[in-house]
C-alpha positions, 0 to 999 in steps of 0.5 A: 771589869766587864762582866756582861761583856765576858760572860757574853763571849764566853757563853757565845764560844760555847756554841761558836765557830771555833767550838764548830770545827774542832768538834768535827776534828776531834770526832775524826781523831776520836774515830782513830785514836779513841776507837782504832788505837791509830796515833794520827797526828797529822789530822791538820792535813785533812782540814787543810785539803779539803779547805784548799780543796774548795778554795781552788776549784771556786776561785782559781778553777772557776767551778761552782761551789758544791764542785769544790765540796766534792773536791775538797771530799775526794782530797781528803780520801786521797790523802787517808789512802796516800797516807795510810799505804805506806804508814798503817804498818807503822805502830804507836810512835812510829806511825805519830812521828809519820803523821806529823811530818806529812802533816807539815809537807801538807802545810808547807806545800800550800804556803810554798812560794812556788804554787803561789798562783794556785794555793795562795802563798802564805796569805791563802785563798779568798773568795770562794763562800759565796755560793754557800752564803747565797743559800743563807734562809736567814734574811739580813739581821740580828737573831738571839736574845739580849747579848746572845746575838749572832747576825745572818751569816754566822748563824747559817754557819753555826746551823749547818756547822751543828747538823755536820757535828749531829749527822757525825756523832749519830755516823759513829754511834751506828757503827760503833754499834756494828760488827764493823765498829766492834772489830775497830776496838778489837784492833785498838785492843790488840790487832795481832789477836784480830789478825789471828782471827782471819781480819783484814787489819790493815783494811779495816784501819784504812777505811778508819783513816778515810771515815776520821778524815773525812768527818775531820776534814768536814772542819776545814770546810767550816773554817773556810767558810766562816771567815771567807778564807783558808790560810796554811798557818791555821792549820799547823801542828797545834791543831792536831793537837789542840783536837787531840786535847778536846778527845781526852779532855771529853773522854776517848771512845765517847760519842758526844765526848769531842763534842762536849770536850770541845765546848769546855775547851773553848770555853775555858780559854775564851773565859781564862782570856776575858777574865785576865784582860779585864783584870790588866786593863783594870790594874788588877794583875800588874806583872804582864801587860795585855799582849802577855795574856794570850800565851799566859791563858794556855799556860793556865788551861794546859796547867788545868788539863795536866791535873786532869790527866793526873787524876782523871787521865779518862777525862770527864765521860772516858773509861780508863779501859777505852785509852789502852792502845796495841803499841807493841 
């Protein structure tokens, strides 16, 4: 086995691309679940519009790059204020089942046959992120140290990726600190008793919706970007809830919780990934072959995350009092 080799990647993942944008995701689903009491479970949505939303303006649109940013932004507003009118009535389960479903009316709008000349089909878009890459400062080469070793393009990606994820969780300190961040738990806690006190809760739960999908939404910009392309299989159901796993794994309600819950997220599958096929090309593990170990790694790390949430269900920096949700 090649240890180098999976210790590489595995420490590499922790800060990656992926860590990148499932961070930005789950601090928006930590803003509404974590903070709000808001079940959103169509969090994918917001990554796909705002992705989308750039990949049209550059390249079917033809307008530059920091156009399709404004665009895929107000896309992401317009679908938290489409959204959240009819929905934000809704409680618990009810409002998760909604969610979902607009989330896959989303996706499959984009994969649609029908607006292939403008969302790209089930192949997507492609070629929009030169605008972004001609802003790179770092010339052409290889940066790091040893193993640890990213070239120019990913490291531009990484460094604006990790200013959006700091710029995000100082935003949700501020106002978690402020009377409006106060009255957003209060609502988590029990939103008739809010109500009672003169609050506008349904208001106060929209300008949540817009702030979480914003920031999550900030996510599918880096995606995008980072591989040069959007493609509406990426951004399906297991996205939301692979985010939902990242805030529960960190800790609900925490600032840095998504931030440090998605590094362990990843870097447990990418190490459970490294480990089993080191272990099968080597003729360790001899019951599953190497296109066995992909969907076998999920089972281990959902395995893991059931015992967390049997004994620790707060996970690492939660309190058991921030994942009491109003589900009356």
């Amino acid at each position: 086995m090649d240890w180098t080799t999976i210790i590489s990647t595995t420490v590499k993942a922790a800060i990656g691309v992926e860590t990148v944008w499932y961070a930005l995701a789950a601090i928006g689903i930590n803003i509404h679940f974590g903070y709000t009491g808001l079940l959103n479970f169509g969090q994918s949505a917001f990554l796909a519009v705002a992705g989308y939303g750039l990949a049209v303006t550059v390249t079917v649109i033809g307008l530059p790059f920091w156009i399709g940013i404004v665009v895929g932004l107000a896309a992401a507003v317009l679908l938290a204020l489409l959204l959240g009118i009819p929905t934000l009535r809704l409680r618990a389960d009810y409002l998760a089942i909604v969610t979902i479903a607009a989330a896959e009316i989303v996706r499959l709008i984009f994969r649609s046959v029908a607006f292939k000349d403008v969302f790209g089909g089930s192949d997507g878009r492609r070629g929009f992120s030169d605008g972004f890459y001609a802003l790179n400062p770092y010339p052409d080469g290889t940066y790091g140290f040893g193993w640890f070793t990213f070239n120019e393009r990913v490291l531009w990606v990484l460094t604006i990726g990790w200013i959006l994820v700091g710029l995000s969780c100082a935003v949700v300190y501020l106002l978690m600190k402020s009377p409006w961040g106060r009255v957003l738990k209060a609502i988590r806690e029990d939103e008739d008793a809010v109500r009672s006190l003169g609050k506008n809760v349904f208001s106060y739960k929209m300008q949540s919706l817009i702030l979480g999908g914003v920031i999550g939404s900030l996510g599918g910009f880096i995606y995008g970007l980072a591989y040069a392309s959007v493609q509406p299989d990426i951004f399906g159901t297991e996205t939301t809830f692979f985010a939902y796993t990242i805030v529960i794994l960190g800790g609900a309600a925490r600032v840095f919780g998504p931030v440090v819950g998605s590094m362990i997220f990843w870097v447990l599958l990418v190490l459970v990934n490294g480990v089993l096929s080191g272990a099968v090309q080597s003729g360790f593990i001899t019951f599953m072959d190497i296109t066995q170990v992909g969907p076998f790694r999920f089972l281990l790390v959902g395995l893991g995350l059931i015992l967390l949430l049997v004994y620790r269900p707060q996970g690492i920096f939660g309190d058991k009092r921030e994942i009491a949700i109003d589900a009356r």
